[in-house]
Structures are given as C-alpha cells and as structure tokens.
C-alpha positions, 0 to 999 in steps of 0.5 A, a space after each residue: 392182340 384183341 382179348 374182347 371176344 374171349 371176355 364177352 364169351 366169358 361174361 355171356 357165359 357167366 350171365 347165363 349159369 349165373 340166372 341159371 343158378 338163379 332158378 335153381 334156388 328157387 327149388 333146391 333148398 336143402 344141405 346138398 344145395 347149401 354145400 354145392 353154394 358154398 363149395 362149388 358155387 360161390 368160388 367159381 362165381 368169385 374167380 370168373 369175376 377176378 379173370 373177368 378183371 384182370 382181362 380187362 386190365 389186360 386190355 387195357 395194357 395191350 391197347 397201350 403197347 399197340 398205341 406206344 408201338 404205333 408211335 402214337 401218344 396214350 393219354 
C-alpha cells in the first residue's frame, strides 16, 4: 500500500491555504479574524500537521510489512 501521493496531496494542499492564510493576515485585522484563528484556523493547522505524522509513521509500517512479507531483512 503506497500512502505517498495522498501525503504529498495533502502537504501541497496544506502549504497552499497555509500562504494563503498568510496573505489574508495581512488585511484582516479585526475580532472576526481573531476568532476564525483561533477557532477555526489554528485546530485544522494542528490536526493536518498530526495526520501528516501518523501517514508517515504509517509509511513506515507498510514499508516493513511489505519487506517482512517479501522475506527480506528491516534494519
């Protein structure tokens, strides 16, 4: 099972509305701004970094079942 082009879809994705969010601060400064951040903004940046980690460590499980399951050595 290959996870590295869902993993590169998602990080394109998140590097894109992440310099996107950038811009945004820079002209929306006001409560509303304040609260979508805090609300909104700040958990999905939290939980895209958390699933971009465990896909990874997923990874790296599948590479060692596929090399285990194909007789070869993990080291």
């Amino acid at each position: 099972m290959r996870v590295d082009a869902s993993r590169g879809k998602l990080y394109d994705a998140h590097k894109t509305i992440r310099a996107r969010w950038q811009e945004t601060e820079t002209v929306w400064r006001d409560q509303n701004q304040k609260e979508f951040e805090e609300h909104v903004w700040e958990p999905l940046d939290q939980q895209t970094a958390e699933v971009l980690r465990a896909i990874d460590q997923l990874a790296r499980i599948f590479g060692q079942a596929r090399q285990e399951c194909l007789g070869e050595q993990y080291y």
